[in-house]
N, CA, C and O atoms as a Maestro MAE file, in Angstrom:
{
 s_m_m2io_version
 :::
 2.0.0
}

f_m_ct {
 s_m_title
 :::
 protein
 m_atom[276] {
  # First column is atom index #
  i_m_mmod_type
  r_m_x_coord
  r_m_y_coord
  r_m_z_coord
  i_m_residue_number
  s_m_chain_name
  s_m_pdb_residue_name
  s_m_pdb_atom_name
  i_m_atomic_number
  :::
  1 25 0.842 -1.184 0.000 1 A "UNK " " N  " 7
  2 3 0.000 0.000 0.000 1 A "UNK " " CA " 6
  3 2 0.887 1.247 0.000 1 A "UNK " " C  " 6
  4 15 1.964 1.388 0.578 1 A "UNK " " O  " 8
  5 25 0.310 2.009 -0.662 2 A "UNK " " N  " 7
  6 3 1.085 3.625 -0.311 2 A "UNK " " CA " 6
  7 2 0.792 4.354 0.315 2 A "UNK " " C  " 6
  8 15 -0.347 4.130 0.724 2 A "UNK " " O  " 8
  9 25 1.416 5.664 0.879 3 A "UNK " " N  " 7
  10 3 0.862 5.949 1.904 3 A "UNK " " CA " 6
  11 2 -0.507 6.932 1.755 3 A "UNK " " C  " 6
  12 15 -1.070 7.343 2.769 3 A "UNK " " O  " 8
  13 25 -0.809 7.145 0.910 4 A "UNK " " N  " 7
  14 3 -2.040 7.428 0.298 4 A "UNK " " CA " 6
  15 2 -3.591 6.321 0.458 4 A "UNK " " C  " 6
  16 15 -4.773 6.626 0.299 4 A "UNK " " O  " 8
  17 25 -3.043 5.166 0.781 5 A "UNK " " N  " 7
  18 3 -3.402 3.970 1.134 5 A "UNK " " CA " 6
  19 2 -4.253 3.228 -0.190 5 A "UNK " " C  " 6
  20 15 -5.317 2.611 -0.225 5 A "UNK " " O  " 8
  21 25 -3.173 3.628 -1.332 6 A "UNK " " N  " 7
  22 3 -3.662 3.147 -2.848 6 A "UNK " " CA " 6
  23 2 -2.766 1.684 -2.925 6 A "UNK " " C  " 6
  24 15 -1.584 1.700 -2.581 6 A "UNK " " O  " 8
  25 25 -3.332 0.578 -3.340 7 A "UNK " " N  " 7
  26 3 -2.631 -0.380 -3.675 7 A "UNK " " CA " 6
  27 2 -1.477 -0.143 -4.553 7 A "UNK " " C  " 6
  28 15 -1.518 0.502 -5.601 7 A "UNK " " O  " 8
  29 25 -0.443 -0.715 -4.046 8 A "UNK " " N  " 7
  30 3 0.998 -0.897 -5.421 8 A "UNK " " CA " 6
  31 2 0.613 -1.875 -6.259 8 A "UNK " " C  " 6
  32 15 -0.181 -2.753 -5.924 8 A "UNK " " O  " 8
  33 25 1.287 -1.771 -7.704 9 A "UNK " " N  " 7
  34 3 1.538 -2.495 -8.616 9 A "UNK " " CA " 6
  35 2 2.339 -3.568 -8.618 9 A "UNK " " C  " 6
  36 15 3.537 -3.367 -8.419 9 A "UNK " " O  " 8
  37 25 1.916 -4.781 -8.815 10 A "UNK " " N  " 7
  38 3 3.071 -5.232 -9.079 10 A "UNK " " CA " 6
  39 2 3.285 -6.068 -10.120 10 A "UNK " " C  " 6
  40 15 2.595 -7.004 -10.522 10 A "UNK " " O  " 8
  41 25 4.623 -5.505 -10.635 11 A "UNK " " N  " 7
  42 3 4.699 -5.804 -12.165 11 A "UNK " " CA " 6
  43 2 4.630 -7.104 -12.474 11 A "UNK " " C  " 6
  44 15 5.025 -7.808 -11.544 11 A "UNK " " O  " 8
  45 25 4.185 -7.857 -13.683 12 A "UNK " " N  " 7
  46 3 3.901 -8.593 -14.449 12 A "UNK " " CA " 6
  47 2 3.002 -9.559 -13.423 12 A "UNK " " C  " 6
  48 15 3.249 -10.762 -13.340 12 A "UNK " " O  " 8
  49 25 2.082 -9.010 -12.753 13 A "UNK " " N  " 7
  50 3 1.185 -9.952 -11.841 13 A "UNK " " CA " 6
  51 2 0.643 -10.524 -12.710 13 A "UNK " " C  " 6
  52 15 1.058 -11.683 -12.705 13 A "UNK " " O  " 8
  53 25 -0.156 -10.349 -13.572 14 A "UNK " " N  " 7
  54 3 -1.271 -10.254 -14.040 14 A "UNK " " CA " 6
  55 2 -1.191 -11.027 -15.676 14 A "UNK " " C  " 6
  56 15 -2.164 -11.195 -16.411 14 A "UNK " " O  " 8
  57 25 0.140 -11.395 -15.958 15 A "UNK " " N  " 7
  58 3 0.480 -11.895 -17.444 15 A "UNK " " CA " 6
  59 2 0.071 -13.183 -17.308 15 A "UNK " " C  " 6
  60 15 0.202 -13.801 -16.252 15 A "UNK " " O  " 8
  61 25 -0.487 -13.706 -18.438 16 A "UNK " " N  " 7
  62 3 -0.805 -14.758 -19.208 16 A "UNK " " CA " 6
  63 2 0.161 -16.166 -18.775 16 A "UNK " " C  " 6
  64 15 1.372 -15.955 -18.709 16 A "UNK " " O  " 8
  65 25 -0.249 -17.364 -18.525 17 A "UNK " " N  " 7
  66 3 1.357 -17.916 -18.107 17 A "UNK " " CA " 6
  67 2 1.576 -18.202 -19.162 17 A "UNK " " C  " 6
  68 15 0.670 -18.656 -19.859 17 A "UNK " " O  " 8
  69 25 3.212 -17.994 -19.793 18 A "UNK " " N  " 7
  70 3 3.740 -18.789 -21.337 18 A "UNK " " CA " 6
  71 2 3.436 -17.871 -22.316 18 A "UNK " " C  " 6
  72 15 3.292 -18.387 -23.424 18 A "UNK " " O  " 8
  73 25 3.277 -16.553 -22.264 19 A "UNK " " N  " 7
  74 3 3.272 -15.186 -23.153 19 A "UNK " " CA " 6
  75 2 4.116 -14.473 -22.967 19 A "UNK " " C  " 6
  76 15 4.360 -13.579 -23.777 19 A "UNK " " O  " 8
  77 25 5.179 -14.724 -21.288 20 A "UNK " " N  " 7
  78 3 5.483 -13.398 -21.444 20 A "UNK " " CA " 6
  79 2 6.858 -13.451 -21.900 20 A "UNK " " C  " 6
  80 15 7.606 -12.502 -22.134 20 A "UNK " " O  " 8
  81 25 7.147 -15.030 -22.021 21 A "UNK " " N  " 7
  82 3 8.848 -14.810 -22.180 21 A "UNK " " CA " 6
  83 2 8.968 -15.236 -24.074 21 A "UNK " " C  " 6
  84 15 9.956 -15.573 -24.725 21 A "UNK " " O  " 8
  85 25 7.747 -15.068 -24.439 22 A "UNK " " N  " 7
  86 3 8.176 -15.386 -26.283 22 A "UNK " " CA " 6
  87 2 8.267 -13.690 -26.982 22 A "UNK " " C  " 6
  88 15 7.654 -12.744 -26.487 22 A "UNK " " O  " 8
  89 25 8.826 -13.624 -27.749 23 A "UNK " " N  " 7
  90 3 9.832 -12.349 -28.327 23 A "UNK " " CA " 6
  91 2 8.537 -12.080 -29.268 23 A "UNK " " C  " 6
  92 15 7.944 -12.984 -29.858 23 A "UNK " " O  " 8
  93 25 8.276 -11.065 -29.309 24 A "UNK " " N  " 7
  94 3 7.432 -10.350 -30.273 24 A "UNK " " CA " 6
  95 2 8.277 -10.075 -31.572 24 A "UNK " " C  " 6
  96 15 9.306 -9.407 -31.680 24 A "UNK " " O  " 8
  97 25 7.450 -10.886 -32.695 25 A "UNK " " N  " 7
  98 3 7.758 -10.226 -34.376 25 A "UNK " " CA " 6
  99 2 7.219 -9.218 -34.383 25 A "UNK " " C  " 6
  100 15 6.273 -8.910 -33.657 25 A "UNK " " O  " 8
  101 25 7.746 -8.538 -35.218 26 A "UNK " " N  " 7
  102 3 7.460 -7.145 -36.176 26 A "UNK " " CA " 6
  103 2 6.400 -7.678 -36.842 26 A "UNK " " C  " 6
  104 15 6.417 -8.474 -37.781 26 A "UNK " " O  " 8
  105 25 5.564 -7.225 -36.338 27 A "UNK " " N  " 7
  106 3 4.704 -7.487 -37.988 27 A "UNK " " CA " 6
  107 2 4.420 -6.798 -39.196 27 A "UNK " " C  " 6
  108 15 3.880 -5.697 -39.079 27 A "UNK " " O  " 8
  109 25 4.698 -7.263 -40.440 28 A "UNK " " N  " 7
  110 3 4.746 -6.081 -41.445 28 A "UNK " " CA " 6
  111 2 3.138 -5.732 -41.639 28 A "UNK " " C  " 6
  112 15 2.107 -6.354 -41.382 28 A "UNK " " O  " 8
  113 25 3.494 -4.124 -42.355 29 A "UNK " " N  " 7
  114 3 1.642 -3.217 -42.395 29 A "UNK " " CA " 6
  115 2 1.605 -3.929 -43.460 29 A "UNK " " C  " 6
  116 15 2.440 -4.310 -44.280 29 A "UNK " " O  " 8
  117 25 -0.037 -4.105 -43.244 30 A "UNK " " N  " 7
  118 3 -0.940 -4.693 -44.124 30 A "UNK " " CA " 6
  119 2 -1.057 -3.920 -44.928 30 A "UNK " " C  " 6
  120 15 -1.238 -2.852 -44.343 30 A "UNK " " O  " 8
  121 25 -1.074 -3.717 -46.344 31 A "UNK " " N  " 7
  122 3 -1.345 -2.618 -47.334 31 A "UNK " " CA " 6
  123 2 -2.883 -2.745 -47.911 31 A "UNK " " C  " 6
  124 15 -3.421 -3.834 -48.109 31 A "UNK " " O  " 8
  125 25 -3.338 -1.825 -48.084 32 A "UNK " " N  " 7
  126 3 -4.535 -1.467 -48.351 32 A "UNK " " CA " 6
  127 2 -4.636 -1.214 -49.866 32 A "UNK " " C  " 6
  128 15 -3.617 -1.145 -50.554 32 A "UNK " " O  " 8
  129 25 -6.071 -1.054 -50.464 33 A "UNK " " N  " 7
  130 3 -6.187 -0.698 -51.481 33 A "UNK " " CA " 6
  131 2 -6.134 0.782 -51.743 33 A "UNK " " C  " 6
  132 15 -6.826 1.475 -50.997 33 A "UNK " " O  " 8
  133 25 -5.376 1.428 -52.746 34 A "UNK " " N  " 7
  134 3 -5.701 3.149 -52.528 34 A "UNK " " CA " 6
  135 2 -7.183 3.220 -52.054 34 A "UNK " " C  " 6
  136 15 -7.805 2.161 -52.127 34 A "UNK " " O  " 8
  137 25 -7.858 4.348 -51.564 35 A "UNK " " N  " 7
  138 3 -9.047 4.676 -51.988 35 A "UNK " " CA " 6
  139 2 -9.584 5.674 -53.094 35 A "UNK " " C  " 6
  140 15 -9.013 6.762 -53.168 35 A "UNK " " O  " 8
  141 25 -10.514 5.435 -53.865 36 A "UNK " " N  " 7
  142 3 -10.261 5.862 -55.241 36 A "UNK " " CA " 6
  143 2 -10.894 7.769 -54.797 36 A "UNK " " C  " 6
  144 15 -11.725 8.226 -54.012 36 A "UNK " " O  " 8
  145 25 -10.229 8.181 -55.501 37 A "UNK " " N  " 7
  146 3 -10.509 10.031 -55.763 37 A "UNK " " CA " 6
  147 2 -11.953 10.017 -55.144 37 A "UNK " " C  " 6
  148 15 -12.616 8.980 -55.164 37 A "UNK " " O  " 8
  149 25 -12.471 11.277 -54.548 38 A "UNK " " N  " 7
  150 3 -13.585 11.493 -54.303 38 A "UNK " " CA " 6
  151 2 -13.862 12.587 -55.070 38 A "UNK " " C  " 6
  152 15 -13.094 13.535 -54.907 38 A "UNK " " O  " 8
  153 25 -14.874 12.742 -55.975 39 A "UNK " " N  " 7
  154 3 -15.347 14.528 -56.802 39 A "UNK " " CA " 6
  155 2 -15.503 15.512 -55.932 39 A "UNK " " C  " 6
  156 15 -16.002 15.414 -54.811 39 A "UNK " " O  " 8
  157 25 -14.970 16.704 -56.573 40 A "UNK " " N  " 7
  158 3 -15.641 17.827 -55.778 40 A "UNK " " CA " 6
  159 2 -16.739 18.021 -55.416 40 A "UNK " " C  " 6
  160 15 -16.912 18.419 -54.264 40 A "UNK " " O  " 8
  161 25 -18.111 17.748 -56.495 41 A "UNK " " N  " 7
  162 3 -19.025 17.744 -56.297 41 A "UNK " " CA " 6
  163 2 -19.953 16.741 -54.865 41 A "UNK " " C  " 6
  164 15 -20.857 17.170 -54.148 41 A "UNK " " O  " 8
  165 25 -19.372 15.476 -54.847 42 A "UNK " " N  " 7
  166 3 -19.879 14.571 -53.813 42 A "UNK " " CA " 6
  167 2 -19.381 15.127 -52.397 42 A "UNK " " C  " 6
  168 15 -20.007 15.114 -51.336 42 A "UNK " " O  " 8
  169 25 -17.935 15.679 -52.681 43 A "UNK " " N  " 7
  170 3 -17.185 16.242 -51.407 43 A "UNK " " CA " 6
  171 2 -18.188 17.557 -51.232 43 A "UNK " " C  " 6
  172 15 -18.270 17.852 -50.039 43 A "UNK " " O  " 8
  173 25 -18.914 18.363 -52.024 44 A "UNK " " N  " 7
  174 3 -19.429 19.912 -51.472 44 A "UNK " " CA " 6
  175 2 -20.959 18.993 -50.897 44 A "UNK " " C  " 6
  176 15 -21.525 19.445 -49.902 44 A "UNK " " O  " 8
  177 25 -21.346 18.149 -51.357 45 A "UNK " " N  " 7
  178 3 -22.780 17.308 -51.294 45 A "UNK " " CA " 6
  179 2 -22.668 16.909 -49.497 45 A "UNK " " C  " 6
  180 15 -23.639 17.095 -48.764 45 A "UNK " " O  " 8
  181 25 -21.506 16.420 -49.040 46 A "UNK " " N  " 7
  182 3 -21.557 15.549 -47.953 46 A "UNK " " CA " 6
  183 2 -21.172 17.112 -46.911 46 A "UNK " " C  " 6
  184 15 -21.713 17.240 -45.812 46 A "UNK " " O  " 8
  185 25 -20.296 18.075 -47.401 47 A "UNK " " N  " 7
  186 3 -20.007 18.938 -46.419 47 A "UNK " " CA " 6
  187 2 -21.149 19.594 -45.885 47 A "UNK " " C  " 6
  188 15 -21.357 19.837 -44.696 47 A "UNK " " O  " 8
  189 25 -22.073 19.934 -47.133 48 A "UNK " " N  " 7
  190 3 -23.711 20.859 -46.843 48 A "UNK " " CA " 6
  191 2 -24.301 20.059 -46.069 48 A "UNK " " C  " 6
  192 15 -24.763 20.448 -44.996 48 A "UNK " " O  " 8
  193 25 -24.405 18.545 -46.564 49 A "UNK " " N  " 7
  194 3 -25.593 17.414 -45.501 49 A "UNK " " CA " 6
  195 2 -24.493 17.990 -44.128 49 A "UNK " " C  " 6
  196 15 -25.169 18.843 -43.553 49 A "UNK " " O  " 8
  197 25 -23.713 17.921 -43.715 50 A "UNK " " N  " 7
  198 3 -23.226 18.135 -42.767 50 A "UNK " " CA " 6
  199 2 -23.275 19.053 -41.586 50 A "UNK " " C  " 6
  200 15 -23.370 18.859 -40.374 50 A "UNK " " O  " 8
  201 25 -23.148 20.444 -42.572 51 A "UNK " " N  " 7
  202 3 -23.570 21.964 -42.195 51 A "UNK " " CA " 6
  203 2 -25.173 21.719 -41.823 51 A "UNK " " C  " 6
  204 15 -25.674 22.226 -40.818 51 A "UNK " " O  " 8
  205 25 -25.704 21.124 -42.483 52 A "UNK " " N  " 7
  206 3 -27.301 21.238 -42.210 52 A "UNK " " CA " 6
  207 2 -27.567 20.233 -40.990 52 A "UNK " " C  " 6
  208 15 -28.525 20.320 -40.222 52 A "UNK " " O  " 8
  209 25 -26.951 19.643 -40.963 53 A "UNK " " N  " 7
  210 3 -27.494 18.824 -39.814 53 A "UNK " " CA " 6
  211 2 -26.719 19.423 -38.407 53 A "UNK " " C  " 6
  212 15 -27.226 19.186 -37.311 53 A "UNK " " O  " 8
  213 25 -25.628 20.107 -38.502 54 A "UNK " " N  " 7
  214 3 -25.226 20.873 -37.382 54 A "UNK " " CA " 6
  215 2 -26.358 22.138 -37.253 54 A "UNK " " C  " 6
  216 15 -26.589 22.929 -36.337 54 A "UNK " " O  " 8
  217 25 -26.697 22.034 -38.018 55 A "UNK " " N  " 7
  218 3 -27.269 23.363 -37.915 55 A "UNK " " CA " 6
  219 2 -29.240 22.951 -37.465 55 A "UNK " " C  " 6
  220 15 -29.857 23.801 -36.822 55 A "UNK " " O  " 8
  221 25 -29.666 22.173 -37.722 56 A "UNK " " N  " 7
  222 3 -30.704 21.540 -37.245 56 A "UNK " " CA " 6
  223 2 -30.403 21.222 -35.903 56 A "UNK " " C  " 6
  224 15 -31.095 21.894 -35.138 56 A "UNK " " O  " 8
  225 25 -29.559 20.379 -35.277 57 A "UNK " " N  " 7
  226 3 -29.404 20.073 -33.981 57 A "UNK " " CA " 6
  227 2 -29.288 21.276 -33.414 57 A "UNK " " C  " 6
  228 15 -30.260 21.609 -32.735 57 A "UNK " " O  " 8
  229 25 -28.215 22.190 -33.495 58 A "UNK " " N  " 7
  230 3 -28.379 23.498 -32.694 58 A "UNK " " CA " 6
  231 2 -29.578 24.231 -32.496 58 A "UNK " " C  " 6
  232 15 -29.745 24.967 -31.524 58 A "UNK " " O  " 8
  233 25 -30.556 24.018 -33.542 59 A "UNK " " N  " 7
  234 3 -32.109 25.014 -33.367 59 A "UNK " " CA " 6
  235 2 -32.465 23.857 -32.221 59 A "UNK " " C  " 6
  236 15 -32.476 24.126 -31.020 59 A "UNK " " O  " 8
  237 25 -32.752 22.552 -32.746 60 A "UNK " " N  " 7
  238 3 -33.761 21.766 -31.574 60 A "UNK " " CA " 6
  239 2 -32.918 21.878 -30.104 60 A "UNK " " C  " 6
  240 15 -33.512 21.535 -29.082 60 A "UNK " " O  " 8
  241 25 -31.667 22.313 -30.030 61 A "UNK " " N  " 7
  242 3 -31.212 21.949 -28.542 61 A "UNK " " CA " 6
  243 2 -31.911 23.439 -28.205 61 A "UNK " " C  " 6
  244 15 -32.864 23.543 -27.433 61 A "UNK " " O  " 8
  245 25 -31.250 24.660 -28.949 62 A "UNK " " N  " 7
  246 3 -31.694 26.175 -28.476 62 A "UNK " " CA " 6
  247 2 -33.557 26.227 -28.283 62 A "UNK " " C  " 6
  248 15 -34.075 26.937 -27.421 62 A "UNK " " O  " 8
  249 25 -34.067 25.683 -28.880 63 A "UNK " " N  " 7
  250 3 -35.734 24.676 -28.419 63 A "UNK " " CA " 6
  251 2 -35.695 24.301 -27.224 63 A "UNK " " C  " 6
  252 15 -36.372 24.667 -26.263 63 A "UNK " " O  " 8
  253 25 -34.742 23.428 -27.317 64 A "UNK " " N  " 7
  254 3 -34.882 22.001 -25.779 64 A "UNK " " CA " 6
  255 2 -35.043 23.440 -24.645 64 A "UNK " " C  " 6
  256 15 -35.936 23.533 -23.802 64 A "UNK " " O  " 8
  257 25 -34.048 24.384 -24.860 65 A "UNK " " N  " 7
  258 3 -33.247 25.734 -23.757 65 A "UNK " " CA " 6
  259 2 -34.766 26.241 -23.699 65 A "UNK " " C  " 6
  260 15 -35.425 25.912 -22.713 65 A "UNK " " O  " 8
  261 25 -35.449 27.143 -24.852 66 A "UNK " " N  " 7
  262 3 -36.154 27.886 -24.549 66 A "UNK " " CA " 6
  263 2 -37.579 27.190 -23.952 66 A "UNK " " C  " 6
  264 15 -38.330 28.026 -23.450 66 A "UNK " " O  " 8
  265 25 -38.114 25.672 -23.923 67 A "UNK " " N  " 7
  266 3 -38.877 25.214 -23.318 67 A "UNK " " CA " 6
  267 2 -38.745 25.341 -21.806 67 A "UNK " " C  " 6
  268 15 -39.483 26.081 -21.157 67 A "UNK " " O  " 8
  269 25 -37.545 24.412 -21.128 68 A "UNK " " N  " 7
  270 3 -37.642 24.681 -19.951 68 A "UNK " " CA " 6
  271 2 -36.963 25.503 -19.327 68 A "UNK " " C  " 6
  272 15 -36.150 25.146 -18.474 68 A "UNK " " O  " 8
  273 25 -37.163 26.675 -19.624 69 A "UNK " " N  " 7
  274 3 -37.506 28.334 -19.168 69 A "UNK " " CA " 6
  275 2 -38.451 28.647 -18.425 69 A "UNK " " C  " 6
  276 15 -38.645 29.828 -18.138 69 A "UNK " " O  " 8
  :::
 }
 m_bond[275] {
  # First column is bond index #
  i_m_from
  i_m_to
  i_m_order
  :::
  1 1 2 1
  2 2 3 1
  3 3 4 2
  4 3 5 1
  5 5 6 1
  6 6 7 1
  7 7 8 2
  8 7 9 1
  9 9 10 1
  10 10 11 1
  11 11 12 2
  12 11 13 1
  13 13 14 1
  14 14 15 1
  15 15 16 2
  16 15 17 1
  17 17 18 1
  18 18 19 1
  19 19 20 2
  20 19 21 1
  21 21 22 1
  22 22 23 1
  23 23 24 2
  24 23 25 1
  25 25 26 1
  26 26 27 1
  27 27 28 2
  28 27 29 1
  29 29 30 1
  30 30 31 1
  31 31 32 2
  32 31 33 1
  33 33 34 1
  34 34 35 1
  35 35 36 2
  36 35 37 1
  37 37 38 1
  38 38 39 1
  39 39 40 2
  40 39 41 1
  41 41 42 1
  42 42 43 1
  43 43 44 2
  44 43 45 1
  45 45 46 1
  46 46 47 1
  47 47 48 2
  48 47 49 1
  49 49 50 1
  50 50 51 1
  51 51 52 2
  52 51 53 1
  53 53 54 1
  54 54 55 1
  55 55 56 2
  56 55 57 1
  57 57 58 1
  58 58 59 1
  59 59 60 2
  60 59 61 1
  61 61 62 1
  62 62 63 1
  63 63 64 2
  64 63 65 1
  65 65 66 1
  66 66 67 1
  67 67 68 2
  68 67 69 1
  69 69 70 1
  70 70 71 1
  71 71 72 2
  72 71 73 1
  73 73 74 1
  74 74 75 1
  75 75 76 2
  76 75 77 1
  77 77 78 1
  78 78 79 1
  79 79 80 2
  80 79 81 1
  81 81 82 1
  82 82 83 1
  83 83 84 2
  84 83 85 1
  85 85 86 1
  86 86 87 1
  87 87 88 2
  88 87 89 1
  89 89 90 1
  90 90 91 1
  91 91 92 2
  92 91 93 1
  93 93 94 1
  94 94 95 1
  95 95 96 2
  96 95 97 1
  97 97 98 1
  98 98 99 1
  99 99 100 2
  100 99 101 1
  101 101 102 1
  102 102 103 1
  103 103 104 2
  104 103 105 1
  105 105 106 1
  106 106 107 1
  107 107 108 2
  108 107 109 1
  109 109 110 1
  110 110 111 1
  111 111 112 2
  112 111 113 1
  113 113 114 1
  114 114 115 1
  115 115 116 2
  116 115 117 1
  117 117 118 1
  118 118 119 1
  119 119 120 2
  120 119 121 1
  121 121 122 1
  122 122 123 1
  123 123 124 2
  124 123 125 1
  125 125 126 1
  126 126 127 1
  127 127 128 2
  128 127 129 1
  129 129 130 1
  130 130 131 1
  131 131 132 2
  132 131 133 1
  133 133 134 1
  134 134 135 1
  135 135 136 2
  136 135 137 1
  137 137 138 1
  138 138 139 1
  139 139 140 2
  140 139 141 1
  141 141 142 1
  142 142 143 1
  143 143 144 2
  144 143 145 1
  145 145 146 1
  146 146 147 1
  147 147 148 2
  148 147 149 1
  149 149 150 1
  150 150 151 1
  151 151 152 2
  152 151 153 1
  153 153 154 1
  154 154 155 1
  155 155 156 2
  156 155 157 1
  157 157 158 1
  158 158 159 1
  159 159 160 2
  160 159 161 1
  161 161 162 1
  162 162 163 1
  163 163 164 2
  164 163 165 1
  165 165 166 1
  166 166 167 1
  167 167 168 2
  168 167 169 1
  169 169 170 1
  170 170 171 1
  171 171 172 2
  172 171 173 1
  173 173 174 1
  174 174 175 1
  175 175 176 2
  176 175 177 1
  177 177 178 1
  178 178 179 1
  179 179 180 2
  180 179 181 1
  181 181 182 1
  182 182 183 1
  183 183 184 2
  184 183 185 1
  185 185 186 1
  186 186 187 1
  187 187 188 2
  188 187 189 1
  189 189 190 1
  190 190 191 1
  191 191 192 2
  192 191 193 1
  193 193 194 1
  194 194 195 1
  195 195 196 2
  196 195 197 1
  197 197 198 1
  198 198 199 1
  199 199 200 2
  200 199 201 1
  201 201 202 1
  202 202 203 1
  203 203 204 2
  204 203 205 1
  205 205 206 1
  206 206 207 1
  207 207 208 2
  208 207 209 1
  209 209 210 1
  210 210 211 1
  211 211 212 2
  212 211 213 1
  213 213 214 1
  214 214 215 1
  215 215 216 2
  216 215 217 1
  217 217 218 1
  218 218 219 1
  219 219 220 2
  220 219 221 1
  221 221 222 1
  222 222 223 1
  223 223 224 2
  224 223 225 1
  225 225 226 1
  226 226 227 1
  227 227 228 2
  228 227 229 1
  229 229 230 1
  230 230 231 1
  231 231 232 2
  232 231 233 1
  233 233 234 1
  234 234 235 1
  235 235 236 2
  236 235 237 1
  237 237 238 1
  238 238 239 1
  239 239 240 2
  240 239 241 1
  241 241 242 1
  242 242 243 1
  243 243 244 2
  244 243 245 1
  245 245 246 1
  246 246 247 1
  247 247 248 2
  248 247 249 1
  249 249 250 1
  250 250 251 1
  251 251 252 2
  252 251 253 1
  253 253 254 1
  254 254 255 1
  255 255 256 2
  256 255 257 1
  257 257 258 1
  258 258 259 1
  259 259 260 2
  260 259 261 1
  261 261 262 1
  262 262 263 1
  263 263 264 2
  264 263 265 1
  265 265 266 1
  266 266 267 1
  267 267 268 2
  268 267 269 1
  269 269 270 1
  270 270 271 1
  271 271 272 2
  272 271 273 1
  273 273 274 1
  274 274 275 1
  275 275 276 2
  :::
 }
}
């Protein structure tokens, strides 16, 4: 205990038996497929749905405010 009267740690209590003494590989990154170009147009499409829906939630919360008033 510390004198805070928080339990100590104690190291590797808690390991797996027969995990802790095998050597970790590197594992190589998995490579992905590019992801293909997105249009400007789909990119201005998803930013507005975006703007609008921030902008809807803020009226119904400034709602939620002016009800229980």
């Amino acid at each position: 205990m510390t004198a805070a009267g928080l339990p100590k740690r104690t190291p590797k209590a808690n390991l797996v038996p027969g995990t802790a003494n095998q050597q970790a590989q590197p594992q190589q990154p998995q490579r992905q497929a590019p992801m293909p170009p997105v249009s400007a147009d789909r990119m201005r499409s998803r930013m507005a749905s975006y703007q609008q829906g921030v902008r809807r939630g803020r009226q119904e919360v400034r709602g939620q405010e002016e009800q229980s008033e």
